[in-house]
LOLOLUM-638089 format. One record per residue: residue number from 1; residue in three letters; x, y, z of N, C-alpha, C in turn. Coordinates in nm, 3 decimals, always signed. Last residue first. Example, Ala and Ser with C-alpha at 12.3 -4.5 7.8 and 13.67 -1.06 7.14 Angstrom:
ATOM   i  aa     n_x     n_y     n_z    ca_x    ca_y    ca_z     c_x     c_y     c_z
ATOM   2 ser  +1.285  -0.225  +0.708  +1.367  -0.106  +0.714  +1.290  +0.003  +0.787
ATOM   1 ala  +1.319  -0.569  +0.780  +1.230  -0.450  +0.780  +1.320  -0.330  +0.780
//
This chain:
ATOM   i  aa     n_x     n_y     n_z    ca_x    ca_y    ca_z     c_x     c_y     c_z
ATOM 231 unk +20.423 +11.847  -6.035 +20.534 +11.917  -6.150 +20.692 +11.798  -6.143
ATOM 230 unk +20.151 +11.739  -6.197 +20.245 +11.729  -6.122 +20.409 +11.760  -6.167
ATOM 229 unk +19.923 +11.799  -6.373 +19.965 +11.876  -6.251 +20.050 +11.842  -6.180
ATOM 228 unk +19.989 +11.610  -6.593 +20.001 +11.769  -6.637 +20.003 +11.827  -6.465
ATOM 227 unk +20.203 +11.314  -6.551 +20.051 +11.413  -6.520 +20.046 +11.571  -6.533
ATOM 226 unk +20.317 +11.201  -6.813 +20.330 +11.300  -6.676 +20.263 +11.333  -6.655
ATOM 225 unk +20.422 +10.938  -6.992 +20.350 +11.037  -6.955 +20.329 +11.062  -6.837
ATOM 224 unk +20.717 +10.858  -7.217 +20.688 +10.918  -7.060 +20.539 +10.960  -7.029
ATOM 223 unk +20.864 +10.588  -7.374 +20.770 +10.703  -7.408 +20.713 +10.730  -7.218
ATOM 222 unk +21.200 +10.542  -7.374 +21.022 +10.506  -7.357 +20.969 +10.654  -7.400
ATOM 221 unk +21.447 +10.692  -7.581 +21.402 +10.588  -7.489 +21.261 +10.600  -7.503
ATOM 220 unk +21.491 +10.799  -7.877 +21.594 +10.753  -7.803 +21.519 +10.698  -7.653
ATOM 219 unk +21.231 +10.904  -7.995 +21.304 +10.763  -8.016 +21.445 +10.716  -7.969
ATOM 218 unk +20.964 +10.952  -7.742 +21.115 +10.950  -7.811 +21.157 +10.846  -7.884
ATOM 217 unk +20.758 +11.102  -7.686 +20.765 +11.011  -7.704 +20.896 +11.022  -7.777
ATOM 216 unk +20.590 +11.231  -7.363 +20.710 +11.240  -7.451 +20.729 +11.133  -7.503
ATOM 215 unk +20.290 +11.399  -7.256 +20.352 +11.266  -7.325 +20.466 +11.272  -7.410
ATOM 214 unk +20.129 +11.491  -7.000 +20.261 +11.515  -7.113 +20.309 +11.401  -7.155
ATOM 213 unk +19.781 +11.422  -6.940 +19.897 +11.374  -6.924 +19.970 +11.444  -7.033
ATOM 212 unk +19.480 +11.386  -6.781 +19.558 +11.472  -6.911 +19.718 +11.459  -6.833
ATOM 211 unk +19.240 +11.068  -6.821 +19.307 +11.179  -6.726 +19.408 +11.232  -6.846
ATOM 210 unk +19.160 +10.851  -6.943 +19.094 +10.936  -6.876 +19.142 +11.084  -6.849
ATOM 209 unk +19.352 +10.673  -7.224 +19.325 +10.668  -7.057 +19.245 +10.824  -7.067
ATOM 208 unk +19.313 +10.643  -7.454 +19.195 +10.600  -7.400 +19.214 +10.638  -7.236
ATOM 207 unk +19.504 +10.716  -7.647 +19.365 +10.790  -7.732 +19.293 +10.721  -7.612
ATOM 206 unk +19.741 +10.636  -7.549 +19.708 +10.761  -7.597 +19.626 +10.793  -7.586
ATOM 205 unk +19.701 +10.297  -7.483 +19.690 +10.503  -7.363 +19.704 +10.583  -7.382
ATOM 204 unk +19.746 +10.257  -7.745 +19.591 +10.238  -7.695 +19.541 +10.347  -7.594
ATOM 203 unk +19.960 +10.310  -7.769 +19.884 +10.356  -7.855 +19.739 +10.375  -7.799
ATOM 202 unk +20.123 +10.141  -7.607 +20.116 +10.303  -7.553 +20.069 +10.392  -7.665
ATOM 201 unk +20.004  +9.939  -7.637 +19.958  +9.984  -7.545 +19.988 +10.125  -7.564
ATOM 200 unk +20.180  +9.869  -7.904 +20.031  +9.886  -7.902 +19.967  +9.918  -7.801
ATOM 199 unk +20.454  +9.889  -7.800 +20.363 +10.006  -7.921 +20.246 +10.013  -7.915
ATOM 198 unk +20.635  +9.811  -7.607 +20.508  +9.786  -7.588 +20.437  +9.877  -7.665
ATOM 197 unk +20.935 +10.021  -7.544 +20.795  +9.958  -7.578 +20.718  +9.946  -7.591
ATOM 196 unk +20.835 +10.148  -7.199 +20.946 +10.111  -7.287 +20.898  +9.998  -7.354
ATOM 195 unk +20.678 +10.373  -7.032 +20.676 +10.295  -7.102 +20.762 +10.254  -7.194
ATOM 194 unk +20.632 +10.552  -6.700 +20.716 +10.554  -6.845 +20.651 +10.388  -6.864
ATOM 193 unk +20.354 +10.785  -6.551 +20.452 +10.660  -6.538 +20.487 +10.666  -6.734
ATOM 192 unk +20.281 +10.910  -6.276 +20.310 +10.975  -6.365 +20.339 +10.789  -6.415
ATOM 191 unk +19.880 +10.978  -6.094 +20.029 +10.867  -6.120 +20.121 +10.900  -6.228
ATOM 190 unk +19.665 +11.032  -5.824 +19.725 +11.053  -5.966 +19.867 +11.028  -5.967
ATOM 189 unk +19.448 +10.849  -5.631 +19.574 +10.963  -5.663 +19.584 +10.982  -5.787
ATOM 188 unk +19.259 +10.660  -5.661 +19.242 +10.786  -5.598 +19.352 +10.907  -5.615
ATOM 187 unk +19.226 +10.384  -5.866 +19.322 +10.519  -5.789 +19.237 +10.613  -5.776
ATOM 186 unk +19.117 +10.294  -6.070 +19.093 +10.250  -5.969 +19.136 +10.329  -5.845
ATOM 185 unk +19.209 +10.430  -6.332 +19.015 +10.386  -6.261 +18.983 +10.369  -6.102
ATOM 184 unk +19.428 +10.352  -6.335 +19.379 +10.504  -6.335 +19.264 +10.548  -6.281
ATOM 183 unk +19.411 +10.037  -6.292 +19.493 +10.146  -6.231 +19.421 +10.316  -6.197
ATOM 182 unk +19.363 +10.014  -6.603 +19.269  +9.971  -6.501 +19.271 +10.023  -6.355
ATOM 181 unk +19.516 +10.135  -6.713 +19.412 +10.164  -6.731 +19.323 +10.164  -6.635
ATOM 180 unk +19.773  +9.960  -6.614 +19.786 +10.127  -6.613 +19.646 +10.180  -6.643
ATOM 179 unk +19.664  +9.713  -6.732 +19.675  +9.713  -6.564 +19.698  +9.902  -6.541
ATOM 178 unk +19.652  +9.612  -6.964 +19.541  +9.710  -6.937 +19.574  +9.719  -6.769
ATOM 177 unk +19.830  +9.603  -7.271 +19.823  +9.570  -7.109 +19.704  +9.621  -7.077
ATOM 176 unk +19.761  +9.431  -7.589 +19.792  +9.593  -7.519 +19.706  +9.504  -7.404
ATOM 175 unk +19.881  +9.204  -7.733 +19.971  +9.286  -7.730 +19.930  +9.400  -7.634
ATOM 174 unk +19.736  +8.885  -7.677 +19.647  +9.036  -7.675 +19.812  +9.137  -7.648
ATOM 173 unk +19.833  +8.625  -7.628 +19.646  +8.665  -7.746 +19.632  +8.818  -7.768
ATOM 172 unk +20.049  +8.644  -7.553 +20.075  +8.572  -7.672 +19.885  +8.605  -7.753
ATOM 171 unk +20.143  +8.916  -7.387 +20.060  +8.782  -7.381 +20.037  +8.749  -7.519
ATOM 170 unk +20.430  +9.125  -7.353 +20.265  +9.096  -7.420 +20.249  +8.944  -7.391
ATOM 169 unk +20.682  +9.150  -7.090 +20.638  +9.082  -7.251 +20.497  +9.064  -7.254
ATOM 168 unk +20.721  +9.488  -7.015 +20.703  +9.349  -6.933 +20.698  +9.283  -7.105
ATOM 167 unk +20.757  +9.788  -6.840 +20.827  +9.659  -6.953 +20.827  +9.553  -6.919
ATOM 166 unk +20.650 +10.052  -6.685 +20.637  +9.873  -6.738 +20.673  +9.884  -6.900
ATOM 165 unk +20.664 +10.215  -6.365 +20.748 +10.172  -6.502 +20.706 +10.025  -6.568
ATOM 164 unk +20.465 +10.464  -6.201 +20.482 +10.301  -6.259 +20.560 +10.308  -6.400
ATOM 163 unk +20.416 +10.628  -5.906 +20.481 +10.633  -6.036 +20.486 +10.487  -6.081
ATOM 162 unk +20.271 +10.603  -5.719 +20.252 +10.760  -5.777 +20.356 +10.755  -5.902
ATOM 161 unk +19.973 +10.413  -5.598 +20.131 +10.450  -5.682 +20.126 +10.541  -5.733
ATOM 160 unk +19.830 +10.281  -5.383 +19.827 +10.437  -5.408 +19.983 +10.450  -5.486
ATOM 159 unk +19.702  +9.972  -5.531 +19.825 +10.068  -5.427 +19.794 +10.163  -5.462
ATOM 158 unk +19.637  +9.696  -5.563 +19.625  +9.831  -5.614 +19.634  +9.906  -5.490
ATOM 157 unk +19.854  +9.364  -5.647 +19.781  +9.464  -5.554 +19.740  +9.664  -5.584
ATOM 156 unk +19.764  +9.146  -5.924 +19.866  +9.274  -5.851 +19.768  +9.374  -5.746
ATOM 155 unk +19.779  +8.926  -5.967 +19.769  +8.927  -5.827 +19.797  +9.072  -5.770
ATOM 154 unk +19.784  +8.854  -6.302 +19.632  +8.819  -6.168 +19.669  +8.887  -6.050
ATOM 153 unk +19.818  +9.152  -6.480 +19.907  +9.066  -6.356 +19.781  +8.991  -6.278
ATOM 152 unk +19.683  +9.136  -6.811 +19.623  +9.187  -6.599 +19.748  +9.135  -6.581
ATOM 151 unk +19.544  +9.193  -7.076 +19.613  +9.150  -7.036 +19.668  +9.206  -6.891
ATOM 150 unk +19.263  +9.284  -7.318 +19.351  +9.306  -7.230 +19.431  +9.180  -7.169
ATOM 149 unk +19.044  +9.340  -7.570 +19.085  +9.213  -7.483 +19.253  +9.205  -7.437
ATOM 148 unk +18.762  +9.558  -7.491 +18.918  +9.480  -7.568 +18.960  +9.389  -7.468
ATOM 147 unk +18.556  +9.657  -7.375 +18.541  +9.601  -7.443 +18.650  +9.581  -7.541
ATOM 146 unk +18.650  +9.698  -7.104 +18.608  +9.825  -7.213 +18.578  +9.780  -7.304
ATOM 145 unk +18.811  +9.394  -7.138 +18.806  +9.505  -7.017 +18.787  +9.648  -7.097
ATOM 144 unk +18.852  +9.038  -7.104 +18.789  +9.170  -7.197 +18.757  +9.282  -7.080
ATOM 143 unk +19.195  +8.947  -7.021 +18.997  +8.962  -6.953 +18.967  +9.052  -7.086
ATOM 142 unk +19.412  +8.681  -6.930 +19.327  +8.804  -7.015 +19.179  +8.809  -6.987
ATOM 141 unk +19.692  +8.728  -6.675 +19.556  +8.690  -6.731 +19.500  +8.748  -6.843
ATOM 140 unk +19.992  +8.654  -6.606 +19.937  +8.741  -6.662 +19.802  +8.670  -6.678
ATOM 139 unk +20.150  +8.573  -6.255 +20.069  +8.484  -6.440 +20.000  +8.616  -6.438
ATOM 138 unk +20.354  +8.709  -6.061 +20.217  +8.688  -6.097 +20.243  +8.717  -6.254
ATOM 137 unk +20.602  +8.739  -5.772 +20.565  +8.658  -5.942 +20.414  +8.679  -5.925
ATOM 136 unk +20.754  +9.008  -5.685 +20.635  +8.978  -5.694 +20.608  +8.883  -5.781
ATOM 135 unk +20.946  +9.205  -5.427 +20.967  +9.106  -5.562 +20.826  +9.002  -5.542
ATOM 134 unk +21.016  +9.494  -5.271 +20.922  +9.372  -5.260 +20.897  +9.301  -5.406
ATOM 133 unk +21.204  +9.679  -5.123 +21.174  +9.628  -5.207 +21.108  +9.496  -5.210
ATOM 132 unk +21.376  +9.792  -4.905 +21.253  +9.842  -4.943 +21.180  +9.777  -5.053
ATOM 131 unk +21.593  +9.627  -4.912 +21.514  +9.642  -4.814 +21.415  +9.691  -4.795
ATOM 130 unk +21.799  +9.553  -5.117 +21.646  +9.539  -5.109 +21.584  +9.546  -5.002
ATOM 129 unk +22.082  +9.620  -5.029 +21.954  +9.737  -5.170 +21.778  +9.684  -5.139
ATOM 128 unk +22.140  +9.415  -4.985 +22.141  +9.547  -4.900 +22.062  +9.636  -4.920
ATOM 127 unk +22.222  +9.238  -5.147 +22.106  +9.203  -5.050 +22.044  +9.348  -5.001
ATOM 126 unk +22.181  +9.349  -5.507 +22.262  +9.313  -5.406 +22.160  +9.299  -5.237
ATOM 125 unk +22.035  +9.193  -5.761 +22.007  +9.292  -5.690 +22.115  +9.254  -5.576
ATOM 124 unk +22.019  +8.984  -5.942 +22.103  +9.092  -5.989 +22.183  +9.170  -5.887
ATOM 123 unk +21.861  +8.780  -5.872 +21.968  +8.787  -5.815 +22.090  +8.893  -5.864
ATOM 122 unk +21.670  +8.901  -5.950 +21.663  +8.935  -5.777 +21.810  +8.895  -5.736
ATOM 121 unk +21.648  +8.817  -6.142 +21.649  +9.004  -6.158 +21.670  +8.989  -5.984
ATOM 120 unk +21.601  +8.548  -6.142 +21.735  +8.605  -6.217 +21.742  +8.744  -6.166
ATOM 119 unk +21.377  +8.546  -6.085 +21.440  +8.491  -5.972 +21.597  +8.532  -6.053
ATOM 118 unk +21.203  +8.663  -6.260 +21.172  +8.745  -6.185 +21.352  +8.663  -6.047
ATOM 117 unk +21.236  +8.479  -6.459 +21.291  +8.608  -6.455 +21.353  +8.653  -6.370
ATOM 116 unk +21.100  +8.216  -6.357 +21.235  +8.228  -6.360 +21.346  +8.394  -6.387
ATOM 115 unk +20.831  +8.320  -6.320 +20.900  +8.331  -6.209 +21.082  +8.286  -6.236
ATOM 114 unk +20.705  +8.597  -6.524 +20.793  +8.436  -6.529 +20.885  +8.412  -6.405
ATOM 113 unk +20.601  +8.790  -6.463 +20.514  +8.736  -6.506 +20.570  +8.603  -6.511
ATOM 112 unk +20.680  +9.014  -6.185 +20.695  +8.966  -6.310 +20.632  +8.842  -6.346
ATOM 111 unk +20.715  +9.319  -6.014 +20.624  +9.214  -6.057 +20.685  +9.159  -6.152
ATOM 110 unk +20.814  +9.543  -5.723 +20.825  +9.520  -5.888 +20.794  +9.376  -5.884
ATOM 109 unk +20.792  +9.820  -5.569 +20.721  +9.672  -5.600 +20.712  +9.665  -5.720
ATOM 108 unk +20.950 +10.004  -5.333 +20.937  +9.926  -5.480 +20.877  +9.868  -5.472
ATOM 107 unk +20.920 +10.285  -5.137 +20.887 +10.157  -5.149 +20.870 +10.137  -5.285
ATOM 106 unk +21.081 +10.559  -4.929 +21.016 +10.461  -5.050 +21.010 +10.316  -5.056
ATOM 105 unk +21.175 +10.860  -4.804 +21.114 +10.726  -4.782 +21.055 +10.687  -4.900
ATOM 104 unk +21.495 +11.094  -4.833 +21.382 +10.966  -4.869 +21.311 +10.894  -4.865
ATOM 103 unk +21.664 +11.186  -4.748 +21.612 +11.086  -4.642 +21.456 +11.068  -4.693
ATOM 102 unk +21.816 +11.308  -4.931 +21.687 +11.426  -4.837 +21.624 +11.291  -4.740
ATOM 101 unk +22.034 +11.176  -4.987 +22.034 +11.293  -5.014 +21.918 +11.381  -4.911
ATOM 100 unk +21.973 +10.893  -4.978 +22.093 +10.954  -4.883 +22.128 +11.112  -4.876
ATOM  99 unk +21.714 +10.882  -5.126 +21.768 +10.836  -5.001 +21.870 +10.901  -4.940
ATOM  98 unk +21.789 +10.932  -5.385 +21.702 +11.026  -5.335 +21.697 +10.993  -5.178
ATOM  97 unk +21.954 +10.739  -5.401 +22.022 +10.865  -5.410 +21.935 +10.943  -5.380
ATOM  96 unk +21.794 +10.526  -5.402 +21.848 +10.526  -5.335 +21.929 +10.676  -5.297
ATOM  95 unk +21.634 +10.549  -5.625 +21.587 +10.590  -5.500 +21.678 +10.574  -5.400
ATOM  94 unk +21.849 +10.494  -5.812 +21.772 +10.670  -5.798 +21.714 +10.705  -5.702
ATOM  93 unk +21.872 +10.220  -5.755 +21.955 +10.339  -5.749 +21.890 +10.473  -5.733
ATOM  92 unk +21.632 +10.111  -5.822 +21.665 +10.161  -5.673 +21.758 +10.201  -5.682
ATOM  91 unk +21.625 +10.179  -6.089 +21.519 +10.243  -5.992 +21.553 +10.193  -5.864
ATOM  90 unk +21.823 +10.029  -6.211 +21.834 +10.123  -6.206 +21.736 +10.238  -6.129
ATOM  89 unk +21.770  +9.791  -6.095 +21.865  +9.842  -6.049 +21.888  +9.958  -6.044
ATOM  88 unk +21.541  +9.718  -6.259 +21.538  +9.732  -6.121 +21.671  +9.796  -6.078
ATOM  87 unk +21.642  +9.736  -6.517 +21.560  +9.865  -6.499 +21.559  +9.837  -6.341
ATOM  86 unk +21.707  +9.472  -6.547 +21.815  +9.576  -6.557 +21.728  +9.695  -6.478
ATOM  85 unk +21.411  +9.338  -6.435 +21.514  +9.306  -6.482 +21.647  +9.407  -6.419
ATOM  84 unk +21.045  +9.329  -6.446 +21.200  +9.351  -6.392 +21.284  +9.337  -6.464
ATOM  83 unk +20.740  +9.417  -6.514 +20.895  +9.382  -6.541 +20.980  +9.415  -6.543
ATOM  82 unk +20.665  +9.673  -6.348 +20.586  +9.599  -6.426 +20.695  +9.535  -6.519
ATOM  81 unk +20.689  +9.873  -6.085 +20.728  +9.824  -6.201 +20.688  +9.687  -6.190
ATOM  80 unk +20.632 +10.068  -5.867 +20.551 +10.036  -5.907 +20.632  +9.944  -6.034
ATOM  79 unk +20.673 +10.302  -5.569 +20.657 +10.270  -5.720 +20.676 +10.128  -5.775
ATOM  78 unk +20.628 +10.567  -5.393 +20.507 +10.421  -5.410 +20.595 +10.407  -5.542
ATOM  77 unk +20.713 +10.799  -5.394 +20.742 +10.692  -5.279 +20.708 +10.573  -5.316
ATOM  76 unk +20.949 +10.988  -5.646 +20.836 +10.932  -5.605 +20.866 +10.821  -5.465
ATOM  75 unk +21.053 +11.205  -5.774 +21.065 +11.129  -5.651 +20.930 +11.061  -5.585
ATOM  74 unk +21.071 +11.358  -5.998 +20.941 +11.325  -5.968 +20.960 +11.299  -5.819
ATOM  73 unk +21.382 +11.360  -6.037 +21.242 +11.470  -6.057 +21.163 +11.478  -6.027
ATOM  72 unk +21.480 +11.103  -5.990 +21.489 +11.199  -5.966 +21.428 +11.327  -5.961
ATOM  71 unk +21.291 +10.959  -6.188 +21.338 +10.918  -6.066 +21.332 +11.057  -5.981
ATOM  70 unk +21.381 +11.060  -6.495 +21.229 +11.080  -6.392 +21.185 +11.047  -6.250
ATOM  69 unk +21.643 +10.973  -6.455 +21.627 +11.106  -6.443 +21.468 +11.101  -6.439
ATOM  68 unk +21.626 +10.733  -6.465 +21.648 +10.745  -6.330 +21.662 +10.885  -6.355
ATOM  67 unk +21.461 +10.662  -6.717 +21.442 +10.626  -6.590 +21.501 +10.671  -6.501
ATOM  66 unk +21.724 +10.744  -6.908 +21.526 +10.804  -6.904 +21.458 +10.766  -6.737
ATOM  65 unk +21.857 +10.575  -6.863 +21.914 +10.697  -6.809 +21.806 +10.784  -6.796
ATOM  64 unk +21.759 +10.333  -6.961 +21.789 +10.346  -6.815 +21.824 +10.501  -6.774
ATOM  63 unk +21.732 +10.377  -7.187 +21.592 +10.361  -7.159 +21.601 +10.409  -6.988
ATOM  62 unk +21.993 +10.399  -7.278 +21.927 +10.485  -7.310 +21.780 +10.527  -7.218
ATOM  61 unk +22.064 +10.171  -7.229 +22.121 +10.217  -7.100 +22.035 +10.373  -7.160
ATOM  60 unk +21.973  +9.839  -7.199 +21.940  +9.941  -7.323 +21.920 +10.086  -7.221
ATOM  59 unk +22.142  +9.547  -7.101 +22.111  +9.692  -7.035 +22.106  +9.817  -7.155
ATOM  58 unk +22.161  +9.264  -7.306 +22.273  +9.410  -7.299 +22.176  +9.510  -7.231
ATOM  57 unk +21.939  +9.000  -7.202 +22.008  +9.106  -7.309 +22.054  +9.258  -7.242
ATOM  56 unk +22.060  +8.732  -7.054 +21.961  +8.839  -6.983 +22.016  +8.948  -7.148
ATOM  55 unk +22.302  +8.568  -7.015 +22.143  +8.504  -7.038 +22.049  +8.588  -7.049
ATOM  54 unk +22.464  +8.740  -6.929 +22.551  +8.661  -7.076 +22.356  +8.604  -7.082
ATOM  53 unk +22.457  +8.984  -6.682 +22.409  +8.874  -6.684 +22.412  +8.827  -6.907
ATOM  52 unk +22.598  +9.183  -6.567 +22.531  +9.219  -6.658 +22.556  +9.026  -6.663
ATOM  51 unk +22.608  +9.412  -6.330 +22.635  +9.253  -6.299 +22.597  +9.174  -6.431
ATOM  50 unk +22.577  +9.664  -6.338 +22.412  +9.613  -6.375 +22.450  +9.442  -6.374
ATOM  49 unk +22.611  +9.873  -6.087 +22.707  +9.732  -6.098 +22.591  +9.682  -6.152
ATOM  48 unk +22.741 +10.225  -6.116 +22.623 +10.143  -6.095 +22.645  +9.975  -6.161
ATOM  47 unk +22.862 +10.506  -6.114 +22.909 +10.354  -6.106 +22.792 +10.218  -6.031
ATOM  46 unk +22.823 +10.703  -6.284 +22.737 +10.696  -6.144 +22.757 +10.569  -6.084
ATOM  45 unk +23.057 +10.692  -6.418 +23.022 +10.825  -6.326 +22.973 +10.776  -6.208
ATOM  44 unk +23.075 +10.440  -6.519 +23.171 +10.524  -6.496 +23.146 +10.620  -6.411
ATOM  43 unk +22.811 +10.337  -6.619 +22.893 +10.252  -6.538 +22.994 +10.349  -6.452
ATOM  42 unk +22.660 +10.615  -6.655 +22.564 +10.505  -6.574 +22.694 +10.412  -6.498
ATOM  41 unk +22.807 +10.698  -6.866 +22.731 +10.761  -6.756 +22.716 +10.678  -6.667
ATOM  40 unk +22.817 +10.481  -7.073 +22.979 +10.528  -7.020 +22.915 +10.609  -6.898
ATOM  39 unk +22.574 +10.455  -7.172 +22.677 +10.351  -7.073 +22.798 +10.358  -6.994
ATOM  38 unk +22.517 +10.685  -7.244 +22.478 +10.653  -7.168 +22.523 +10.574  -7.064
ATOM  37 unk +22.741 +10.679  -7.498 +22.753 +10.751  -7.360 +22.687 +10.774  -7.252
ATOM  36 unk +22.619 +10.483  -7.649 +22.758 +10.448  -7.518 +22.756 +10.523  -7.471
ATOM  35 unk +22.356 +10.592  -7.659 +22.399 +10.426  -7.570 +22.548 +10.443  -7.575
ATOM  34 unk +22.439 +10.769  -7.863 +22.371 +10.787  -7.712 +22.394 +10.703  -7.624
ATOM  33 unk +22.521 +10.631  -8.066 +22.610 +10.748  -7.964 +22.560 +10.748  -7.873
ATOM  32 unk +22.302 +10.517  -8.195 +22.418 +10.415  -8.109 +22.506 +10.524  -8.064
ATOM  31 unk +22.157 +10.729  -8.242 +22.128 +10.665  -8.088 +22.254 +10.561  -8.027
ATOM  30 unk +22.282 +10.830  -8.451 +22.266 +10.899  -8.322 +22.260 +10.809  -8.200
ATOM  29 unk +22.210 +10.573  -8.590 +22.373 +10.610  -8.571 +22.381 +10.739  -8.458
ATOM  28 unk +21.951 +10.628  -8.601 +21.989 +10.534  -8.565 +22.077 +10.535  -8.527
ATOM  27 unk +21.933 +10.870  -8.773 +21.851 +10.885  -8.663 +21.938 +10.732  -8.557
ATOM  26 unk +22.097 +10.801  -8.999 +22.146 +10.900  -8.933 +22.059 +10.929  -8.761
ATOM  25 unk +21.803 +10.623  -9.078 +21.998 +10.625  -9.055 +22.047 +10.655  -8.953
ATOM  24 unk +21.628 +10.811  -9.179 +21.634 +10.708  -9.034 +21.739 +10.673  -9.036
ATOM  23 unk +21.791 +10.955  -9.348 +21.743 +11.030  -9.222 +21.675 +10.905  -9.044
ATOM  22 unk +21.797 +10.766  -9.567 +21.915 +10.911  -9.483 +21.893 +10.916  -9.364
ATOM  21 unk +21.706 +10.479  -9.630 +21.634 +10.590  -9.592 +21.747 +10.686  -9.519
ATOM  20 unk +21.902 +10.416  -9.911 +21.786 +10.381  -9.904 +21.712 +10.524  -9.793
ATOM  19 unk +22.168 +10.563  -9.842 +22.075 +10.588  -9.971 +21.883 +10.604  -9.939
ATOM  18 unk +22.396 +10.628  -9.639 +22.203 +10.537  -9.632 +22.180 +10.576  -9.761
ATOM  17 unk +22.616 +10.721  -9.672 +22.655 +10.616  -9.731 +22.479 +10.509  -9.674
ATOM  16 unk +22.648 +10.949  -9.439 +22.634 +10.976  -9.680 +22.603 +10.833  -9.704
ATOM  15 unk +22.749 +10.809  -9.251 +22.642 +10.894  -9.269 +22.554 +10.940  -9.402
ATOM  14 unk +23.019 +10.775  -9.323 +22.901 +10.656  -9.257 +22.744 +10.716  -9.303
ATOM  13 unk +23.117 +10.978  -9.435 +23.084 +10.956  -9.491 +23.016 +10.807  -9.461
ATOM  12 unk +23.121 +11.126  -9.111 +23.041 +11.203  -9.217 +23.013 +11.076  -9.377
ATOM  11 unk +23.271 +10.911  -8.999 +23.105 +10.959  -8.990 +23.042 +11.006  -9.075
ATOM  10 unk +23.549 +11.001  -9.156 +23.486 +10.866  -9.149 +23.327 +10.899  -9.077
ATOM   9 unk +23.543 +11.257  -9.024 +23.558 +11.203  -9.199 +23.459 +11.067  -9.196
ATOM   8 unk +23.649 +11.251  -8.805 +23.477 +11.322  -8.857 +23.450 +11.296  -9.015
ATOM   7 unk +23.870 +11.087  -8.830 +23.742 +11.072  -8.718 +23.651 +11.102  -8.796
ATOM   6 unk +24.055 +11.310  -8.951 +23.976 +11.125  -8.993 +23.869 +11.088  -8.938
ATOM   5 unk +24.016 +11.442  -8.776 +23.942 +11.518  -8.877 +23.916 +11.325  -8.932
ATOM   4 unk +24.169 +11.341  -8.535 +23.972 +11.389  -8.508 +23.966 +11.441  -8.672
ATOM   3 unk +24.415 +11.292  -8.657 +24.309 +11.204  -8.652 +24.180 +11.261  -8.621
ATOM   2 unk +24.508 +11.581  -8.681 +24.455 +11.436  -8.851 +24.379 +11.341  -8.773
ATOM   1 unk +24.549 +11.651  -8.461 +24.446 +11.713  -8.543 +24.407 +11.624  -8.660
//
């Protein structure tokens, strides 16, 4: 019993001890809880091998646990990511479990903009896992598109996707993407998809994409929007 009260001692006065801002603090020191017990979820429970690469930064397991619970929910067939990395693993896991569970059919296609990434994130992936999966290099372009000056995958194919994850890095002229815009336009379906990051896009797809979407924006992972009719 002395130690869990030391325990809660010591927090409580981690916690007393922001002057400057309390409350983003205390907002912060939440999340580093969240990430380990995210991490402790993800390695331990759902024992998932992120092979965690010393060249590649620490799996932000918050963002990952956001991801494979919209995985799950949504189930999607077509999907769709917009830089690889950690996050690939964690989306064919989910599809994979949506696999062995109801026999699943799906397809990945995940893209990246640096073919040395994109050749690191593949070797994350174990062979077995990628059988549905299709690894994509394409140079980002910029176009003026609505009249801003956007940033494309040149090669990406437009698919009937019903879900897209992007985290990718901005182009050094133009911080907001326009491929989820351009996408929305171009689709015939309707698409749910997360965003990790990337502030100025998922500012810009606030106030500009077309269509009515739930938008969760957290500060413990991406920001989500859901198509209001899809449940």
């Amino acid at each position: 019993m002395s130690k869990i009260f030391f325990f809660i001692k010591k927090i409580v006065i981690k916690l007393l001890s922001h002057f400057s801002n309390p409350i983003q603090a205390i907002k912060f020191d939440i999340r580093k809880i969240s990430f380990l017990l995210k991490k402790y979820k993800l390695i331990y429970i759902y024992k998932i091998d992120f092979k965690i690469d010393n060249n590649l930064f620490e799996p932000d397991y918050c963002d990952l646990d956001n991801l494979i619970n919209l995985i799950l929910k949504h189930k999607p067939k077509l999907f769709l990511e917009l830089g690889g990395g950690y996050s690939t693993i964690a989306i064919i896991y989910a599809l994979n479990v949506l696999e062995k569970k109801s026999n699943h059919k799906y397809k990945l296609i995940t893209y990246d903009q640096s073919e040395t990434y994109l050749k690191k994130t593949i070797d994350l992936i174990p062979q077995e896992l990628c059988k549905n999966v299709e690894f994509v290099y394409s140079p980002l372009e910029v176009k003026n598109y609505n009249n801003v000056l956007m940033s494309f995958y040149k090669d990406l194919k437009v698919l009937n996707y019903d879900f897209i994850y992007e985290d990718r890095h901005d182009h050094e002229q133009t911080k907001i993407a326009g491929d989820i815009i351009k996408l929305e336009e171009l689709l015939e379906n309707d698409f749910s998809f997360c965003v990790d990051g990337m502030l100025a896009s998922v500012e810009y797809y606030k106030n500009n994409l077309k269509k009515k979407y739930s938008i969760s924006n957290s500060f413990f992972h991406g920001t989500n929007f859901i198509r209001e009719n899809i449940s």
